[in-house]
N, C-alpha and C positions, 0 to 999 in steps of 0.2 A: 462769140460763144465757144466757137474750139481753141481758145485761148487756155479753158481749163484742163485738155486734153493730157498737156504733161502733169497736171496738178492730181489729174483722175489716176496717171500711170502711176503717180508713186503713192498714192491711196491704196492700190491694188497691192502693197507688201506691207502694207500699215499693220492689219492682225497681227504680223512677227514682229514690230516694234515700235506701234503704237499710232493711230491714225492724226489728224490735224486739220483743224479750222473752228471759227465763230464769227458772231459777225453784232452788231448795236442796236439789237432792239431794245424794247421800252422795258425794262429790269421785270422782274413776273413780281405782282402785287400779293399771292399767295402765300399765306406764313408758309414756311416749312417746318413740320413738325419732326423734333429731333426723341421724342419719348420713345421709350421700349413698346408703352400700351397704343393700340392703334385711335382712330379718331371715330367716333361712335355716330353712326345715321343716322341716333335720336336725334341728335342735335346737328346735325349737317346732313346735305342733299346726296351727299357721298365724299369719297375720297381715294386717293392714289397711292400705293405704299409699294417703292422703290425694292426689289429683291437682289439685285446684282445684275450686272453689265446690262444687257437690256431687258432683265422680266421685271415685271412689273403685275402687279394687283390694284383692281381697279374693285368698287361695290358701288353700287347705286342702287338704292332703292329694292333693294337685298337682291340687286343682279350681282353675281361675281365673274370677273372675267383674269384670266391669267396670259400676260405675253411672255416668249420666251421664256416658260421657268425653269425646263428642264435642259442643262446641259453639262458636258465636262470639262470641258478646254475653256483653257485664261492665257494660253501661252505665256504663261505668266506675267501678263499686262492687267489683266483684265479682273472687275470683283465676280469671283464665283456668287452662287444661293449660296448663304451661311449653310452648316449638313442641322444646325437647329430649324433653320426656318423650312428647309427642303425636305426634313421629317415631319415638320408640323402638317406642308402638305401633302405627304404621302399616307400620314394618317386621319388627314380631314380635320386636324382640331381646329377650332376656332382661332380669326378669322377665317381660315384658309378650307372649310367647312363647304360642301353642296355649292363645289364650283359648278356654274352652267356651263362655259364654254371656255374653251383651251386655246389660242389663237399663236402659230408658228409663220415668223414672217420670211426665212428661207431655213435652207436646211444644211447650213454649216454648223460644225461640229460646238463653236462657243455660242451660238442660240440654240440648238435641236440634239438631242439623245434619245435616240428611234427605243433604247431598254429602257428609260425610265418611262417616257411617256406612256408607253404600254402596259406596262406596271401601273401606272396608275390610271389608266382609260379601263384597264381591266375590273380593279375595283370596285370604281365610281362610274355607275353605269349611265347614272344621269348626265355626267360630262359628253358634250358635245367636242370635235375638233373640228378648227380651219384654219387651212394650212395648202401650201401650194399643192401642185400635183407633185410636183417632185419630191418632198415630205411626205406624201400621202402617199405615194409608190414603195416608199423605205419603209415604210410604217405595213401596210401589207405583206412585204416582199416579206420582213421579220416576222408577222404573224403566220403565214406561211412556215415558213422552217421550224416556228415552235410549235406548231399546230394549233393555234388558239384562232379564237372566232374573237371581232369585235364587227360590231351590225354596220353595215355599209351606211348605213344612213346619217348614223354618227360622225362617217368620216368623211368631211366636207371639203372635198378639192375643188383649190381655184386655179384654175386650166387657163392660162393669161400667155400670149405669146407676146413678144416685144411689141409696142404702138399697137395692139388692142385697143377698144374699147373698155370702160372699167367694168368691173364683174358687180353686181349686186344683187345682193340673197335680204332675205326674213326669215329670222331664225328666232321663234318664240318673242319676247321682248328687244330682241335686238334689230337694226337692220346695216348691213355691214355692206361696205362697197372697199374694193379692191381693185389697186392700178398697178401693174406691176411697172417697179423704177429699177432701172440697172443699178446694180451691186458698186459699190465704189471701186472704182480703180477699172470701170468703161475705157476702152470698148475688151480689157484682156478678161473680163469674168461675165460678154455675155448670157453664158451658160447658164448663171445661176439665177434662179424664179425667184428676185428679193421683190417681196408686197412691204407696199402702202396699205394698210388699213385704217379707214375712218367706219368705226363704228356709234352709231346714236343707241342711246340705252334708255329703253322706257318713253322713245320720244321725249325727254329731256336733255340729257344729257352728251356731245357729241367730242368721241377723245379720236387720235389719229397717232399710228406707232409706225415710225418709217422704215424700220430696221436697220440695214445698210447703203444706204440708200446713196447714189450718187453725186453728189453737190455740180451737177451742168443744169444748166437751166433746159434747154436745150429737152429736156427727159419731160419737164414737167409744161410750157408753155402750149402743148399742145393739146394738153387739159385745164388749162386755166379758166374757160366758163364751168368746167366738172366744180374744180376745187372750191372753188367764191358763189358758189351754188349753194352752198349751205355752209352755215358758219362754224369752223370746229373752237371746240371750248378750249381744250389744251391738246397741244400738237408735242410728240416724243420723236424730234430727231435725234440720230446719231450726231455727236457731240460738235461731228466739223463743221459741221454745218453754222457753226457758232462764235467762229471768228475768219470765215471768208466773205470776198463781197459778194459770188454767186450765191452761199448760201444765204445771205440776207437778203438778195434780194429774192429768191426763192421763198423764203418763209416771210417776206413781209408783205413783197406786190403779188405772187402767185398765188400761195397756199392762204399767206392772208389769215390765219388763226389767231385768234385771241391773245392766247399765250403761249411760247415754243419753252418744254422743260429738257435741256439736253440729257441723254444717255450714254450707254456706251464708254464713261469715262473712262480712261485707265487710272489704278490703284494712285499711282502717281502722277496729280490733276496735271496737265499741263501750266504752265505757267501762263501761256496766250490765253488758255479759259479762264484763269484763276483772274486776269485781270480786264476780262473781256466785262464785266458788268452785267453777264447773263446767267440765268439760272439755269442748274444742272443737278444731277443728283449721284453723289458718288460714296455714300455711304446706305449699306442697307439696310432698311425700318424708315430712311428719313419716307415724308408724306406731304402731300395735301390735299387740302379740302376741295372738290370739285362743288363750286356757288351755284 
């Protein structure tokens, strides 16, 4: 298992030029929708709509939930939000309309923007966040020096020290559990709070966003009756996880999800993804259907 040790080391300078790995699961059965218009709940139980590097739009059952939507940095690897789609949300237009909850999986600069998030928690008073402590401290620490109020209750820190226990809240129609997994490129970024979140929606529906999450097994086998404890629908690892063989077997015998849609892609797919046979999403608007 610390075989992937030097594999985690050069993970940890991936952001400046691009991260690596996949690995042979069973190809994802879910069309991908390549349409401008998105996919309508009348006729499906929900769906997933891809925004850039890892945010993501989920609805079910007119729940809306947002990962990572707000940030700046692409080191120029990375797909930024289009500024159409990231105005759409800033103005609420439909789909992107009475999001419930906001979910931030660390708080590096290509997931987390402590000014827009605020800007838009200010607005949308019904948006809830969750998001580490250490996001949730930035996020304060900013409200502070501008002197703005957003209601403590709103902002939902998950307070996870390394090999914790997982965290799990009820929050309206959701119930969210959180494990924090070291940040790739273990053991030089264990400083940074990267969450795992599986959230179930509406008791239906259950999705899992890993963020940056570190491909050793090692991180996650000591939660393996947590994870296979409840089945997740579609699993959003970062992308390397998609052509190693820790990361397969992590998402196949550990995590055990349904389906893994990778993230995180850079602009420029690599070519070990492009011919790995797994599904990933690196254009933004693509979608699908959550059955």
């Amino acid at each position: 298992m610390r075989k992937s040790m030097l594999l985690s080391v050069i993970l940890c300078f991936l952001p400046l030029f691009g991260h690596g790995h996949n690995y042979a699961q069973t190809p994802i059965d879910t069309k991908i929708n390549t349409d401008t218009q998105p996919f309508s709940t009348k006729d499906h139980n929900g769906y997933v709509t891809y925004l850039g590097n890892e945010a993501l739009f989920i609805e079910v059952d007119n729940e809306k939930l947002l990962f990572d939507p707000f940030f700046h940095d692409n080191f120029g690897i990375y797909q930024l939000v289009p500024s159409e789609i990231k105005t759409n949300i800033m103005q609420g237009v439909a789909p992107y309309n009475d999001i419930d909850t906001i979910f931030i999986s660390h708080a590096h600069s290509d997931h987390f923007a402590v000014d827009e998030l605020i800007t838009y928690l200010t607005q949308f008073r019904q948006t809830n966040l969750v998001a580490s402590k250490q996001a949730i401290d930035k996020v304060k620490a900013e409200l502070a020096r501008q002197k703005n109020v957003i209601k403590d209750e709103r902002l939902i820190a998950v307070d996870l020290a390394f090999g914790a226990k997982p965290w799990q809240y009820t929050l309206g129609k959701l119930t969210i559990d959180a494990v924090r997994i070291p940040h790739a490129g273990w053991p030089s970024r264990a400083d940074v709070e990267n969450l795992v979140f599986r959230v179930t929606i509406n008791n239906s529906h259950t999705v899992m966003h890993m963020g940056d999450a570190d491909p050793d097994d090692e991180h996650y086998l000591p939660y393996q009756q947590f994870w296979q404890k409840k089945v997740t629908d579609i699993n959003f690892p970062p992308y390397w996880f998609l052509y190693s063989a820790q990361g397969q077997n992590i998402l196949d015998n550990i995590i055990a999800a349904k389906q893994n849609m990778g993230i995180h892609v850079p602009m420029n797919v690599p070519k070990l993804l492009q011919k790995s046979g797994r599904g990933y999403f690196s254009k933004p608007q693509q979608q699908l259907h959550l059955q």
